[in-house]
C-alpha positions in Angstrom: 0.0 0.0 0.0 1.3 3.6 -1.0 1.5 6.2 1.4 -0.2 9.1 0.2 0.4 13.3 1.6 -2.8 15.3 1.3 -3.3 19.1 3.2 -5.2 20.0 6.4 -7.5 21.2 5.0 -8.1 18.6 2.2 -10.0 16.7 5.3 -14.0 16.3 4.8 -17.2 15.5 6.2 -16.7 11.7 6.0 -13.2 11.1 6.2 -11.6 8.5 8.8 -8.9 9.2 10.3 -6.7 7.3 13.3 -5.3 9.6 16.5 -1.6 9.6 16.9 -1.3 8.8 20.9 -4.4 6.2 21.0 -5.2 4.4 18.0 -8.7 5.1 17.7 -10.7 6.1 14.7 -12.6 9.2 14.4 -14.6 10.2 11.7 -14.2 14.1 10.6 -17.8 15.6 10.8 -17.3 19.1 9.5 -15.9 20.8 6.1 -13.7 23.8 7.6 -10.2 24.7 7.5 -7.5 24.6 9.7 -6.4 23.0 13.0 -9.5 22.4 14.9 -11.7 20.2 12.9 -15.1 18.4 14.5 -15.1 14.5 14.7 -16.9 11.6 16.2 -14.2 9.7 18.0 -14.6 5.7 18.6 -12.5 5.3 21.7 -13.7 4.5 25.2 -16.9 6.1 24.5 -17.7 7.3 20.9 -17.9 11.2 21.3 -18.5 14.3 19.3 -15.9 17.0 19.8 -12.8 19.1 18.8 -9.8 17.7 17.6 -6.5 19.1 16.5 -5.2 18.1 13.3 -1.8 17.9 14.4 -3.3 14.8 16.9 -4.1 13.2 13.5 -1.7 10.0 12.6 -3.0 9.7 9.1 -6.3 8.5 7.2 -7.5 5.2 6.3 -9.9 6.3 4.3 -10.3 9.8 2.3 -13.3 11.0 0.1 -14.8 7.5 0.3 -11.7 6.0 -0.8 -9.5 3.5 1.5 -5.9 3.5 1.5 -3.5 5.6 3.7 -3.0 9.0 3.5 -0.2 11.4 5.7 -1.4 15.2 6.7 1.5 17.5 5.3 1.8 20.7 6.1 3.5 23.8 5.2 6.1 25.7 6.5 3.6 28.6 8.0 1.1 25.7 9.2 4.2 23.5 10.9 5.2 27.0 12.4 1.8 27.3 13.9 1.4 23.6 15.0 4.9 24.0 17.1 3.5 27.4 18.5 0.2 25.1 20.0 1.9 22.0 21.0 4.7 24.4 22.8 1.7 26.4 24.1 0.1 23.5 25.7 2.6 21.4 26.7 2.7 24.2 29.9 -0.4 22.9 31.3 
């Protein structure tokens, strides 16, 4: 199997992705751009809520397609995902 790169924002309603840390699948539930996207996470419980792009491993399956795909980002975006991770690894 090939490993794909697709952008952030690239990401639709309907695309599975897996988390980094836990494994789990979430399904992306919104259309919008940037680092906060809206999915339906199959963990523990299966929740609704905000997750950060950067938290996402890659997708298994992208506008109805399977395979494996990796988020890539640009230099500005990586700049910004190094800002938030630094900015919350103080809490």
């Amino acid at each position: 199997m090939t490993t794909n790169k697709i952008r952030r924002n690239d990401l639709k309603k309907g695309d599975i992705v897996v988390m980094k840390d836990t494994g789990w699948k979430a399904e992306i539930r919104d259309n919008k751009k940037g680092n906060i996207r809206l999915a339906k996470v199959h963990g523990l419980f299966t929740e609704i809520g905000s997750v950060y792009t950067y938290d996402i491993d890659h997708v298994i399956q992208f506008q109805g397609k399977p395979g494996k795909w990796i988020i890539e980002y640009t230099p500005a975006e990586q700049k910004q995902v190094d800002r938030i991770k630094g900015f919350m690894a103080t809490f």
